[in-house]
N, C-alpha and C positions, 0 to 999 in steps of 0.2 A: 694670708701669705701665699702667695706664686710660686711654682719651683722654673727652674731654665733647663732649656731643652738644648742640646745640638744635633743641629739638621743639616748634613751634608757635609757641611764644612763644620772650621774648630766654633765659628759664629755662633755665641747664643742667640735664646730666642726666649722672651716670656711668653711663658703660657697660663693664661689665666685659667684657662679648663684643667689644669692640674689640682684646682680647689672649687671643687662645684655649687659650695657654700658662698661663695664670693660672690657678690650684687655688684657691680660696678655704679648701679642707679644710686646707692645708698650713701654710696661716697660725693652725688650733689646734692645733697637735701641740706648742708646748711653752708653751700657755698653759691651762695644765687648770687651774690657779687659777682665773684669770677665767671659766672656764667652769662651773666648777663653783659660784663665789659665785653668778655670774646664775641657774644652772640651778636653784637654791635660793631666790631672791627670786624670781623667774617663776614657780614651784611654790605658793608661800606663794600669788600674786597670783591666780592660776586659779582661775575657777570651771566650775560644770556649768552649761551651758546649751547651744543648738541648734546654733547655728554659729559659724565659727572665722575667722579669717583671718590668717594672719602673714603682714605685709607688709615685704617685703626678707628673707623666710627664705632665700631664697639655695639651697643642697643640703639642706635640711631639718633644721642641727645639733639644731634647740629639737624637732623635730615631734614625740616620744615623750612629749614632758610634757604635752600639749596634746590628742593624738589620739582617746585614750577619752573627754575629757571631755565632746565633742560628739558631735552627729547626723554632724557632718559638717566638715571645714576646708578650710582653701585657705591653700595655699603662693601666695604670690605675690611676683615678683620680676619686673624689668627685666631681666634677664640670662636668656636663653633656655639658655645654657651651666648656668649653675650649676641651674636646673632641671632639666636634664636625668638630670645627677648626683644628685639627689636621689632617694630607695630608692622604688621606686612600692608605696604604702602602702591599703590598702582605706578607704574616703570620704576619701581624702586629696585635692583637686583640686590640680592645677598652671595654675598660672594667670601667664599672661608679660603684661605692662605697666606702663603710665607711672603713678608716683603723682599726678601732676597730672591725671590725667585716667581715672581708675579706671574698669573695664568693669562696673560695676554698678552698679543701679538705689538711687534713695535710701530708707536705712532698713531694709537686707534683710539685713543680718550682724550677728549680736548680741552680739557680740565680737569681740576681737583684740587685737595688738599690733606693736612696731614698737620693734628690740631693733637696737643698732648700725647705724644706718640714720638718724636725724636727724643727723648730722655729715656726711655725704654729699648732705648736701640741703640748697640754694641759697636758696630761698624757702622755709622752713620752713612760715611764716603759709598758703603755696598750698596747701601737703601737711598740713598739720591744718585746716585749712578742707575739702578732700576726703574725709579720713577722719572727721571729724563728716557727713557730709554721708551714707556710706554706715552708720553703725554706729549703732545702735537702744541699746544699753543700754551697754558697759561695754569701758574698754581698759587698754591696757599702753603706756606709753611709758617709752622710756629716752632717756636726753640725755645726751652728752657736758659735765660738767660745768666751765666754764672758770674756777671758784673753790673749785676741789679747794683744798685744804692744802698741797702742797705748790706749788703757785702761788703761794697766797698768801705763804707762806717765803722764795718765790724775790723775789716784790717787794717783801719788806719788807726783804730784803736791798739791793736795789737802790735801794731808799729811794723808787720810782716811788705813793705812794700815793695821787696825785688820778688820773690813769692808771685804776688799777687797782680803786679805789673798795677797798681792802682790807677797811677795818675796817666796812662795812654790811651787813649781808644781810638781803633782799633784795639781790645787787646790781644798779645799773641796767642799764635794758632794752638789752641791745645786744645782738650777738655777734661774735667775732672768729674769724679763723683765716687760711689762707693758701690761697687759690684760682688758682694758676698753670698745673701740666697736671695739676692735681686738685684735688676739692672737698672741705677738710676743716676742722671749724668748729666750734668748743668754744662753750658757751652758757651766760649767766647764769639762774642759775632765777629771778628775774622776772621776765626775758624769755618766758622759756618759761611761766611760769605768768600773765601778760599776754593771750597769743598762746592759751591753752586758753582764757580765761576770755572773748573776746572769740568765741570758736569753740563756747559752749553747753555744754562739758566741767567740772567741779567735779573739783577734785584729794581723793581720799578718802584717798590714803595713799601718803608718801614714804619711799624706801629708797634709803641710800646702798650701792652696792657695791663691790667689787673696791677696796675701803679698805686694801690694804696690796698695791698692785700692782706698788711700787717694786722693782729687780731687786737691792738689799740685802735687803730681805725673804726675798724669795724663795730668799737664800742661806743665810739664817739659819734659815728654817724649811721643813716639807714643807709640802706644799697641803694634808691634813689640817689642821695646827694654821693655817696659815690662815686655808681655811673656821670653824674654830672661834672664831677671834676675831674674824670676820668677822659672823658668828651672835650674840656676846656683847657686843659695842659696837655693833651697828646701831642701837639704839636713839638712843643717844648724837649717832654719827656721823649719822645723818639728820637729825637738829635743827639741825646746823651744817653741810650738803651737806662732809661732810668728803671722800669722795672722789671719783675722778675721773670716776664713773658713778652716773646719781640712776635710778632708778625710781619711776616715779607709777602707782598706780591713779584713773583717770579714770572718771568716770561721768556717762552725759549729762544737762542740766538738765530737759531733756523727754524721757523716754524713750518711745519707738512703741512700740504696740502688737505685744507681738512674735506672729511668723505664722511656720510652720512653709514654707520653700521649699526644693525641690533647686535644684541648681546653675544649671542653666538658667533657670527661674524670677527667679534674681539678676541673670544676665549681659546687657549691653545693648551694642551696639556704640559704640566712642564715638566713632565719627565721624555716625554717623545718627544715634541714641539710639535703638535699636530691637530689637527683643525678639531672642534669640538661639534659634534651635529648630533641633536635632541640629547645632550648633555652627556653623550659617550664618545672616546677618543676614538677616531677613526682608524686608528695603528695599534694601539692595544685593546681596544675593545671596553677600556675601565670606564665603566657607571661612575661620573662626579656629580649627579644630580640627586636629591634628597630632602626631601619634604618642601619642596620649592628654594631649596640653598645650596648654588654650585661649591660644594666641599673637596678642595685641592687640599687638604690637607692631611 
């Protein structure tokens, strides 16, 4: 279990480093389904360009798919722990901080994405208001989908359909979930597509995944034929957000002129706003560099 922080503002925050005990690895060893559908729609979505950023990559599970494609990326996560776990890779940066408050300058990463990590996030609107605010051209977002299929199954059972807004999609703008000694929070996609569209982002391309995640599935068949039918209806299944994980390709309305930066070049402190050089703020003097991981946090 995780406890939540507040940082700055009334905004929480998970922190995984509040239980040092917690593996985040441990929780994919018997989910290579779902790994393997995302690691296949994340592959399709990747392109070649300068720079990288996955935000909330945590021990780096996705960094292999991502790593040649750029000059350079950056793992970045809140969790100073699960960074640390992560295999230190050549231009791979680790990078420790708040998404509300990202250490880098506007406009300087030309890519990224942000994969099991909006259901863990309170204000979503703060955290894609952030990440347009640092990324030049082109992203990845995944969302926790709260009008999978079989949700909806479940309240048509229940006969809940003004609740649930069953029979429209779009459904409307909400989101729900249960935030007691954790933050976790399923989302309508037009909420989420509301919330980009108000943030400069255009959605280029929707993908439903990990559509057959139930654990009867998973009896009936291997994760081969799975991924296989997972690959053979997505077309299908994304026109109706059939299951319980949507992936968007995002593209900004203005995209910046893109400029070639190292890492430093990006990083700003974000308590000054001030240039970082050999990984100390040039205005307060604060050391963020630590055993090869710029730690803002």
């Amino acid at each position: 279990m995780t406890n939540i922080k507040y940082i700055n503002t009334s905004t929480r925050v998970q922190d995984y480093d509040s239980n040092l005990e917690y593996d985040y690895r441990k929780y994919w060893k018997d989910r290579e389904y779902e790994n393997q559908s995302e690691r296949n729609v994340i592959s399709k979505l990747l392109k070649n360009d300068y720079s990288f950023i996955d935000i909330g990559g945590g021990y780096g599970r996705l960094t292999d798919l991502y790593q040649d494609k750029y000059k350079y990326s950056i793992l970045f996560d809140y969790s100073l722990s699960n960074l640390k776990k992560a295999e230190n890779k050549e231009d791979v940066f680790k990078v420790c901080g708040d998404i509300y408050n990202m250490p880098f300058k506007d406009g300087t990463i030309s890519s990224g994405m942000l994969v099991r990590v909006l259901h863990h996030i309170e204000n979503p609107e703060k955290a894609i208001s952030e990440i347009s605010r640092v990324i030049s051209d082109s992203f990845i977002l995944e969302f926790a989908n709260k009008n999978h299929i079989l949700s909806r199954v479940k309240h048509f059972k229940d006969r809940d359909f003004k609740k649930q807004d069953i029979y429209k999609i779009p459904h409307r703008n909400d989101s729900q979930g249960f935030m007691d000694d954790q933050i976790f929070l399923n989302f309508s996609p037009s909420y989420i597509f509301s919330t980009l569209e108000k943030n400069n982002f255009l959605v280029k391309k929707t993908i439903s995944a990990s559509n057959f995640r139930h654990k009867y599935f998973k009896k009936l068949f291997s994760v081969k034929s799975l991924v296989f039918l997972d690959n053979t209806f997505k077309l299908f299944f994304s026109k109706i957000y059939f299951g319980p994980s949507i992936f968007l390709l995002l593209e900004k309305k203005n995209k910046n002129v893109k400029k070639e930066y190292s890492i430093e070049d990006i990083l700003r402190c974000p308590k000054c706003i001030e240039d970082i050089k050999n990984g100390k703020c040039v205005k307060c003097k604060k050391n963020y560099l630590e055993d090869g991981i710029y730690n803002f946090k």
